[in-house]
ROBA-972189 format. One record per residue (C-alpha): residue in three letters; chain; residue number from 1; z, x, y. Coordinates in nm, 2 decimals. Layout:
> resn chain resi pz px py
> ALA A NUM Z X Y
...
END
This chain:
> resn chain resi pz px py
> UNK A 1 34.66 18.27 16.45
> UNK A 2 34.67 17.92 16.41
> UNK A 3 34.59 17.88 16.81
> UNK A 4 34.30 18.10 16.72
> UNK A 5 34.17 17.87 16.41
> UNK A 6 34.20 17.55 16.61
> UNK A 7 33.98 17.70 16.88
> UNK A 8 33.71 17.87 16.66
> UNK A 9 33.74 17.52 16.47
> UNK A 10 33.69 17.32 16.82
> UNK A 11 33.41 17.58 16.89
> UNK A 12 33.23 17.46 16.53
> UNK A 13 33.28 17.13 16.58
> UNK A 14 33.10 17.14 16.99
> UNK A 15 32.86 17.33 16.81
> UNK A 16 32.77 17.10 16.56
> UNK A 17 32.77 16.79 16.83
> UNK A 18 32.52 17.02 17.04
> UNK A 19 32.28 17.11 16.74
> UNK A 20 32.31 16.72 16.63
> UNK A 21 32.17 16.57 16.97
> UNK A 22 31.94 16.85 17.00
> UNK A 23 31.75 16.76 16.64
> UNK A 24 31.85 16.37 16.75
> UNK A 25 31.63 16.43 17.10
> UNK A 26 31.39 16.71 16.96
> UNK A 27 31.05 16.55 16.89
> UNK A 28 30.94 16.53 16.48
> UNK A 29 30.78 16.87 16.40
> UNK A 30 30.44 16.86 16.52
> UNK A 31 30.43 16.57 16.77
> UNK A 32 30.41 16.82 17.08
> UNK A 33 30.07 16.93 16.89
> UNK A 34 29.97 16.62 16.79
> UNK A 35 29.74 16.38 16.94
> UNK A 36 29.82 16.25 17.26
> UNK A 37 29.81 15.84 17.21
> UNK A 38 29.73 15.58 17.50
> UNK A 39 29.67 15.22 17.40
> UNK A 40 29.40 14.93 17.51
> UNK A 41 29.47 14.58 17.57
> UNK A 42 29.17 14.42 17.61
> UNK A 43 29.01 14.09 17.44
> UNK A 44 28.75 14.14 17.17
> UNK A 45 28.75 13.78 17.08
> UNK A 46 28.83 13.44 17.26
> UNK A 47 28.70 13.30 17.55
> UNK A 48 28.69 13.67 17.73
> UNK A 49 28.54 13.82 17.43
> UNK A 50 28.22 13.91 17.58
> UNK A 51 28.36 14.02 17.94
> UNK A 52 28.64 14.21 17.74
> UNK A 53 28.43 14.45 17.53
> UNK A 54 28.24 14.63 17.84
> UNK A 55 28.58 14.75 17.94
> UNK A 56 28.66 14.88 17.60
> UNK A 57 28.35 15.06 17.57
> UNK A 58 28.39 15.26 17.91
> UNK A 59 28.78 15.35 17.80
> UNK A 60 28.63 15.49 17.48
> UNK A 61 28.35 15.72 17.72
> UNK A 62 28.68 15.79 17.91
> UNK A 63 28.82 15.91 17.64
> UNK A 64 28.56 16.06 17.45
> UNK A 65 28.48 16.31 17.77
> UNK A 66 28.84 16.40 17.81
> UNK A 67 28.83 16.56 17.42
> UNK A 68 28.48 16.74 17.45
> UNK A 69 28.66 16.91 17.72
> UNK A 70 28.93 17.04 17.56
> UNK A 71 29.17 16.74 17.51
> UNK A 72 29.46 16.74 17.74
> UNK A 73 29.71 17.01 17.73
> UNK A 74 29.53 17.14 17.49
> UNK A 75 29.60 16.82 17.29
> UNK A 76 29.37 16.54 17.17
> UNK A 77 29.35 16.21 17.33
> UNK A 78 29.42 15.91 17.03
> UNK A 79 29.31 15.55 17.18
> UNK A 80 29.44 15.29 16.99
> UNK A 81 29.29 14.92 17.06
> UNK A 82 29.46 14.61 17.06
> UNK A 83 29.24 14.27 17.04
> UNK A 84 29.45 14.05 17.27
> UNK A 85 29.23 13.71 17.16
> UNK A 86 29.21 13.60 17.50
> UNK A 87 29.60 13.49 17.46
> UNK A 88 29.83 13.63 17.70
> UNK A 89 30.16 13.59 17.44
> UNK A 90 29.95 13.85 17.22
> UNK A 91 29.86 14.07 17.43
> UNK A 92 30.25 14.10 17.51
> UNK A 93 30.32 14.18 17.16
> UNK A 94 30.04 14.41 17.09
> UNK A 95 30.19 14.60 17.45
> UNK A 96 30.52 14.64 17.26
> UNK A 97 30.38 14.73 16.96
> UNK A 98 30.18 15.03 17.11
> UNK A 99 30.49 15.17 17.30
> UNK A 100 30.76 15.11 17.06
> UNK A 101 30.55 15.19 16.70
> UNK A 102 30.25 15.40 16.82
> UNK A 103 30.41 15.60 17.08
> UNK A 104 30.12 15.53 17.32
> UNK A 105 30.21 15.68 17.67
> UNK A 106 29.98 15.48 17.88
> UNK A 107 29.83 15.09 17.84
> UNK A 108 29.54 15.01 18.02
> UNK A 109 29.43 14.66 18.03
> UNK A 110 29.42 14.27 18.03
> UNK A 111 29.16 14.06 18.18
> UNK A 112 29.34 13.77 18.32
> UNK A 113 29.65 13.78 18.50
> UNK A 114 29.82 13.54 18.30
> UNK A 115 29.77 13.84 18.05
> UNK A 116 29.88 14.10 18.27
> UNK A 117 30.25 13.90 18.39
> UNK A 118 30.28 13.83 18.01
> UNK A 119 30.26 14.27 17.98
> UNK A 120 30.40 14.34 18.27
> UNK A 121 30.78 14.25 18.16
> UNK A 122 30.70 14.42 17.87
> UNK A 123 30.62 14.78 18.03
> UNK A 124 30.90 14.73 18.34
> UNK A 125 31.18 14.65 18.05
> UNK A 126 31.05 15.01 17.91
> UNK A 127 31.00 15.20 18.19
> UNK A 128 30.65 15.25 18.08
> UNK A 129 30.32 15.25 18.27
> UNK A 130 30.02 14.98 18.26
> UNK A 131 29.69 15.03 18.44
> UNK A 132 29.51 14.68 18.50
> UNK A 133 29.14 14.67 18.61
> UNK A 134 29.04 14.38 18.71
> UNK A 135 29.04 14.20 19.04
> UNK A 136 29.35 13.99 19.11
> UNK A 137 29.49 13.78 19.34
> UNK A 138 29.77 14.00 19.51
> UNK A 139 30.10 13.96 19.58
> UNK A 140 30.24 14.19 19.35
> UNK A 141 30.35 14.47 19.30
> UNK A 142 30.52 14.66 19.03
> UNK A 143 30.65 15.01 19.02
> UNK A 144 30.51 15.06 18.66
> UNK A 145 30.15 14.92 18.71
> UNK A 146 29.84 15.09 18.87
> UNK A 147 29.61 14.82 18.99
> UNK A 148 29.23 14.99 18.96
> UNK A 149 29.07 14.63 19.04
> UNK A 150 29.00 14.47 19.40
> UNK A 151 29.26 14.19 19.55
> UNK A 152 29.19 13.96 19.78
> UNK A 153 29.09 14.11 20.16
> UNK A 154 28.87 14.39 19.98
> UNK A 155 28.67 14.12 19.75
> UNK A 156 28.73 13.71 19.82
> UNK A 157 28.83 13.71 20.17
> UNK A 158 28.57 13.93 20.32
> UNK A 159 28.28 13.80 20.10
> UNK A 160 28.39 13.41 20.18
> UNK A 161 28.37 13.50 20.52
> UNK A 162 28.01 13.66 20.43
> UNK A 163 27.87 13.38 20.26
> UNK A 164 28.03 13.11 20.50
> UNK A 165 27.86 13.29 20.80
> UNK A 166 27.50 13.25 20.59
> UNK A 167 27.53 12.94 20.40
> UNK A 168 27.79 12.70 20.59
> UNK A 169 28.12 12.59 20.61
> UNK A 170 28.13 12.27 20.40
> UNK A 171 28.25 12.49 20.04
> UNK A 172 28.36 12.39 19.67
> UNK A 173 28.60 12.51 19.50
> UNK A 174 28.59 12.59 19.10
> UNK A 175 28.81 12.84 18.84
> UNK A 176 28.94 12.86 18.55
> UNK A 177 29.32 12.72 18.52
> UNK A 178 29.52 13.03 18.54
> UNK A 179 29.73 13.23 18.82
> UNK A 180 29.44 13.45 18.95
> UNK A 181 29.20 13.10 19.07
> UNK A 182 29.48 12.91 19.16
> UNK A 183 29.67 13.17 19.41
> UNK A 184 29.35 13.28 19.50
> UNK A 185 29.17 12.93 19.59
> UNK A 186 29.49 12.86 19.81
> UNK A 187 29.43 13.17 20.00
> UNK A 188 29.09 13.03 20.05
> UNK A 189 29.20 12.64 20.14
> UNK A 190 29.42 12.82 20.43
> UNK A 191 29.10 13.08 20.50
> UNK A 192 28.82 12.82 20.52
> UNK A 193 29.02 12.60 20.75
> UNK A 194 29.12 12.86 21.01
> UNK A 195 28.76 13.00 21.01
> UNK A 196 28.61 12.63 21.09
> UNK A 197 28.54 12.58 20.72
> UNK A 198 28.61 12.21 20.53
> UNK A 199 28.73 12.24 20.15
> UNK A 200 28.53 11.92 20.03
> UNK A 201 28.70 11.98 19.66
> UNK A 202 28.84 12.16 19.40
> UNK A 203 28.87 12.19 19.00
> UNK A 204 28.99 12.38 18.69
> UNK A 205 28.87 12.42 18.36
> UNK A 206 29.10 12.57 18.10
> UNK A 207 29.01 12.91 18.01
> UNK A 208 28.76 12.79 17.68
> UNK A 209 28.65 12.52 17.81
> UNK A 210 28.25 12.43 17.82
> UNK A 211 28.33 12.05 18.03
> UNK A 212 28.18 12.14 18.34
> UNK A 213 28.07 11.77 18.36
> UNK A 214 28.32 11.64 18.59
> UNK A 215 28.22 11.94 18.83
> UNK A 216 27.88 11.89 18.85
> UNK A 217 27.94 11.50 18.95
> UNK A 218 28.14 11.66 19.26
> UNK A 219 27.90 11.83 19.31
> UNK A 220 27.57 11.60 19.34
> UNK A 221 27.84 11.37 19.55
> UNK A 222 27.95 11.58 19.78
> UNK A 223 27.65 11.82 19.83
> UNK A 224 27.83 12.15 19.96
> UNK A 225 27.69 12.44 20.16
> UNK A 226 27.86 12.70 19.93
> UNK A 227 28.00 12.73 19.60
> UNK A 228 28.30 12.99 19.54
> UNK A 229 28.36 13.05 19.18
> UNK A 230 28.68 13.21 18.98
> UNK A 231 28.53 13.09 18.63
> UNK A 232 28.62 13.38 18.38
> UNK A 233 28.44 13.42 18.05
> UNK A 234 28.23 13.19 17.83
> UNK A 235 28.32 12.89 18.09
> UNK A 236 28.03 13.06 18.26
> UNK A 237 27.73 12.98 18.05
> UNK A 238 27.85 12.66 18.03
> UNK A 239 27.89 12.62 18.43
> UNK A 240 27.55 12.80 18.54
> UNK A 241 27.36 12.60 18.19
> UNK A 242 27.54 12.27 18.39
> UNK A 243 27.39 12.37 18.74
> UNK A 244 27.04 12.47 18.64
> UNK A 245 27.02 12.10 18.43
> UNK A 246 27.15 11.95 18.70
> UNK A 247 26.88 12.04 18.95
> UNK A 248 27.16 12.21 19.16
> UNK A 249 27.02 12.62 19.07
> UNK A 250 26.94 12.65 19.44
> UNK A 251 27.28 12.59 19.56
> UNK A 252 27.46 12.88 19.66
> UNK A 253 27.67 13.03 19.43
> UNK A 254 27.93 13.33 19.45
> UNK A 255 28.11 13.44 19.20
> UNK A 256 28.42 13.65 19.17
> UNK A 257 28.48 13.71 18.81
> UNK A 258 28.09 13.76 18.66
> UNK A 259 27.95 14.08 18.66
> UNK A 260 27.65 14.22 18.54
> UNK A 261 27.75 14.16 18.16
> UNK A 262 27.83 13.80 18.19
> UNK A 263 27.51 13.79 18.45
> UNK A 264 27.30 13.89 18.16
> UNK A 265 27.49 13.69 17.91
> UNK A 266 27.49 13.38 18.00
> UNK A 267 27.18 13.36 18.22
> UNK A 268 27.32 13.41 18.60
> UNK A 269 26.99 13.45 18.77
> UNK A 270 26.83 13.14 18.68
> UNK A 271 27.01 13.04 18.98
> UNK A 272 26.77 13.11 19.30
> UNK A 273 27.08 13.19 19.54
> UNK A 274 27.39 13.35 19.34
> UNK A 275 27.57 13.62 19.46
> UNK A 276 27.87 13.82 19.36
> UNK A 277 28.16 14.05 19.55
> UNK A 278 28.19 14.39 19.35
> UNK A 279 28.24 14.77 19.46
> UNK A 280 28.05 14.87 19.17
> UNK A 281 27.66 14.77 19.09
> UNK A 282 27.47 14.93 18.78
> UNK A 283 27.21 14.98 19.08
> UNK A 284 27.38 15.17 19.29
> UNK A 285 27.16 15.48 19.35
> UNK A 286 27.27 15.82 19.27
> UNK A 287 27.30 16.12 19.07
> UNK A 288 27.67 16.00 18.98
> UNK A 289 27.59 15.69 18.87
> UNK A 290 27.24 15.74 18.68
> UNK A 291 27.47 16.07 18.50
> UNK A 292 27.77 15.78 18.43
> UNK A 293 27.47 15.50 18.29
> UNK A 294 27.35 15.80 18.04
> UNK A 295 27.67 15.92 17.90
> UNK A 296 27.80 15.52 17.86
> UNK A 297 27.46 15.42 17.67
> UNK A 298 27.48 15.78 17.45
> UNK A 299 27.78 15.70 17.38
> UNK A 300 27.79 15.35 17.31
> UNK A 301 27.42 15.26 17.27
> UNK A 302 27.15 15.19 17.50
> UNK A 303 27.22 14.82 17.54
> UNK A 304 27.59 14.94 17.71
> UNK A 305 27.62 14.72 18.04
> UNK A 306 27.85 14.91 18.30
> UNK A 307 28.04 14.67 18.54
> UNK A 308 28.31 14.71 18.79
> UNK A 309 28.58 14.62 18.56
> UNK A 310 28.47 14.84 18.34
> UNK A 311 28.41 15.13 18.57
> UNK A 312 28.80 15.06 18.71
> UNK A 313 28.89 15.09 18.38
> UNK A 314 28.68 15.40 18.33
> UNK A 315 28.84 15.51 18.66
> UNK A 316 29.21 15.45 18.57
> UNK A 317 29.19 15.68 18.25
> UNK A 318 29.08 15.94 18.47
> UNK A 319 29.36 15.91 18.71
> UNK A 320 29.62 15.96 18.46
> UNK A 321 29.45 16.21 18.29
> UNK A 322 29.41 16.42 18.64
> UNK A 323 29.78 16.36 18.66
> UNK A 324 29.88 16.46 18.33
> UNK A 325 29.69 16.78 18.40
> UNK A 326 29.90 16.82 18.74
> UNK A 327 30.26 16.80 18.58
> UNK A 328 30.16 16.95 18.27
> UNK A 329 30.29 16.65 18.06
> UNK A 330 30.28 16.35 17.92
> UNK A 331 30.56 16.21 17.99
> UNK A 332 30.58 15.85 18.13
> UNK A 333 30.80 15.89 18.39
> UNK A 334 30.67 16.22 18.52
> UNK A 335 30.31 16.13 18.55
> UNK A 336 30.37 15.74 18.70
> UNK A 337 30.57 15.94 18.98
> UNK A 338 30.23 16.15 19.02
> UNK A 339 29.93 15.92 18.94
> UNK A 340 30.00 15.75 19.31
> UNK A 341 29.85 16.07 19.45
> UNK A 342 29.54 16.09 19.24
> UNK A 343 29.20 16.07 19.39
> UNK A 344 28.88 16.13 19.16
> UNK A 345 28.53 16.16 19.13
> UNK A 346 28.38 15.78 19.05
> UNK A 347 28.01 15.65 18.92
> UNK A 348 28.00 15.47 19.31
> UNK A 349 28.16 15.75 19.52
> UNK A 350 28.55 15.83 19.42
> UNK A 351 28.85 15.66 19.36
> UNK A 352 29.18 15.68 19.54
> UNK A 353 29.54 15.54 19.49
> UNK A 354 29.69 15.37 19.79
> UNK A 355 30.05 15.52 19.74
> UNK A 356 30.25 15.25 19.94
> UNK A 357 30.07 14.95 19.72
> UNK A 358 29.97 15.15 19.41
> UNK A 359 29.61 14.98 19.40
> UNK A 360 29.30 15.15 19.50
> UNK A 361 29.13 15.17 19.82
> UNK A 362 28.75 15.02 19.79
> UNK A 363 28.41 14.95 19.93
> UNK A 364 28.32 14.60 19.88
> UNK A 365 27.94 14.55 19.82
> UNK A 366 27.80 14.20 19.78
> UNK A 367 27.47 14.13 19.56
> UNK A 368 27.24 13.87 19.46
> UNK A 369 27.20 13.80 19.10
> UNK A 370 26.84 13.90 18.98
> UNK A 371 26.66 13.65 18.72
> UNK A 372 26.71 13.96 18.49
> UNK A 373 27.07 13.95 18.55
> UNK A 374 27.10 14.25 18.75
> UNK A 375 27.28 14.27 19.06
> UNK A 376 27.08 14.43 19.39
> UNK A 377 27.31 14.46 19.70
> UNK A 378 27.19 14.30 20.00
> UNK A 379 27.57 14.36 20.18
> UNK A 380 27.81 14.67 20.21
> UNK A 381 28.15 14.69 20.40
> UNK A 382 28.13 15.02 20.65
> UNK A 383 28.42 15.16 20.53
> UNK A 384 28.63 15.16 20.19
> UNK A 385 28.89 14.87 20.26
> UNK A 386 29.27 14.97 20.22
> UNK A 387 29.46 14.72 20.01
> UNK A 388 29.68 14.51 20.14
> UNK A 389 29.92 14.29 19.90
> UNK A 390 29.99 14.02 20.07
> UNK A 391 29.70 13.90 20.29
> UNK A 392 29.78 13.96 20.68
> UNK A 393 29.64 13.63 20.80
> UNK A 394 30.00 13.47 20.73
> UNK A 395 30.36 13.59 20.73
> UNK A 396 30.47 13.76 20.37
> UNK A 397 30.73 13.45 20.34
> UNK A 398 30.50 13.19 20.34
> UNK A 399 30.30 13.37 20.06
> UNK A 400 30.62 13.44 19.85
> UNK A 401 30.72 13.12 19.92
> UNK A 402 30.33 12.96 19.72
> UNK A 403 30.40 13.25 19.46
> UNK A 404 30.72 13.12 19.41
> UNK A 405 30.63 12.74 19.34
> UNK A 406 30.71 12.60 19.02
> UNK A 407 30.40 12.59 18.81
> UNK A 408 30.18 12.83 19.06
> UNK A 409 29.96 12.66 19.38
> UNK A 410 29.91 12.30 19.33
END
């Protein structure tokens, strides 16, 4: 009898163990009904203020579609938006903050990359999942991001070849002082030389500055053939306001990190030969595109500017909302392993994940800046361009090795 208490008592006590970590594990009552939340990094003030909110208007038309529709799972989709002030230590705590207090299952943004490697800790240390839109300079890549945006051989590498081959060989260098122009511009220094090219100078503004002075006196000095520019944000106005006083608006111009927002913004097309290196164009013809330009300005008002940032960001809510739907949850985890096989339907043509790099395959399209600020192509690559990391022009080491440098490129 006494053998037979201990046992049923044992058989209480197991029980009791199971039932605890079963209420300790079982989601709060409700919360498989509840809304589905996904968070936004993305500046709303600060020197990427105005670049920043185009991406946080196409993420709400994201979203917005996905709950006329029915919601996901038969669930709501909650965006939550974080202003990361241009500051990459904030958008690092706001990251955090979404995950660990909000629940969000998916972050999607940052502008610079100083803002996404300040995040990116932040989602690898949870296991979580970050989708970053913006074109970047490579040379990563992290088993918890999607990279929606363009890296060097399907934007800068092709389109300095482009404008070399039109303009000449003889080419300045300007950015703002952060990871993506630095690592980029020494790609290029290494580029230009083996294609024949001569770098006659180079120079960094930090990211609010509006000193472009010591610029422009390289530039009347030195008189280059061609301009490459990795200027982000309000450091724009100030650099095409310094060429157009300067008498310099006819030299030629591309930029990397202006589209049509910051074209129309700060005044882009005063300058008679500026171009830019996108996939996306508000121009592009189309039923897709003039259907996405309706929705975005019924949504968000007919003065909505569409740009590619803001369409990869459009794009990368689609692809984890197509791979939600395929595993039937919304589990991290579970739809991260997924996403990598997503292709979708896209405002320029569709949108597919390169498995082995976990960025997007895309068609590079180069345009001249209108004096409305409008971009109309006069270049487009035959082919979408697969993504390769580390540029193929020299040996993975000797990248890893520039990556590696204390401090980034010189």
């Amino acid at each position: 009898m006494r053998a037979r208490l201990a046992l049923l008592g044992g058989l209480i006590l197991l029980s009791a163990l199971a039932l605890g970590a079963y209420l300790w594990r079982k989601p709060a009552s409700g919360a498989e009904h509840g809304p589905i939340v996904i968070g936004q990094l993305q500046a709303l003030t600060g020197p990427m203020g105005t670049s920043g909110r185009a991406l946080v208007a196409a993420v709400q038309l994201a979203v917005e579609e996905i709950n006329s529709a029915g919601g996901l799972l038969g669930r709501r989709v909650e965006l939550r938006i974080e202003d990361t002030r241009s500051d990459p230590a904030v958008a690092a705590a706001a990251a955090a903050r979404l995950i660990d207090e909000h629940g969000a299952v998916a972050l999607f943004g940052c502008w610079t990359s100083a803002c996404r490697q300040a995040v990116r800790p932040v989602v690898e240390a949870r296991r979580h999942l970050l989708f970053y839109p913006l074109a970047h300079e490579g040379m990563e890549r992290s088993p918890h991001v999607i990279y929606t945006g363009p890296i060097p051989n399907q934007q800068v590498l092709p389109a300095t070849d482009w404008a070399m081959s039109g303009f000449g060989r003889r080419v300045y260098l300007i950015g703002s002082d952060g990871p993506f122009p630095r690592r980029v511009n020494a790609m290029l220094r290494e580029f230009i030389q083996l294609g024949g090219g001569l770098v006659l100078g180079e120079r960094y503004l930090p990211l609010d500055s509006v000193d472009v002075g010591a610029a422009i006196v390289d530039l009347q000095a030195l008189r280059p053939d061609l301009v490459l520019s990795t200027v982000s944000g309000d450091s724009n106005g100030a650099l095409f306001n310094a060429l157009v006083a300067a008498g310099l608006a006819d030299l030629p111009l591309l930029s990397f990190t202006a589209a049509e927002p910051e074209m129309r913004a700060y005044g882009g097309g005063r300058l008679g030969r500026h171009f830019t290196a996108w996939s996306y164009l508000q121009s592009l013809p189309g039923a897709a595109n003039a259907a996405f330009l309706a929705r975005l300005r019924a949504s968000q008002g007919e003065a909505a500017q569409a740009s590619d940032p803001a369409v990869s960001a459009y794009v990368a809510v689609r692809l984890w909302a197509a791979a939600v739907r395929e595993v039937g949850s919304v589990q991290t985890d579970v739809v991260n392993a997924n996403v990598v096989q997503q292709t979708v339907d896209a405002p320029h043509g569709y949108a597919a994940v390169d498995a082995q790099t976990r960025h997007l395959w895309r068609q590079l399209r180069i345009a001249h800046v209108k004096p409305d600020g409008q971009l109309g192509e006069v270049w487009q690559a035959s082919r979408p361009i697969k993504p390769a990391v580390w540029p193929t022009f020299r040996s993975t080491a000797h990248w890893a090795a520039i990556v590696a440098r204390p401090g980034g490129p010189p």
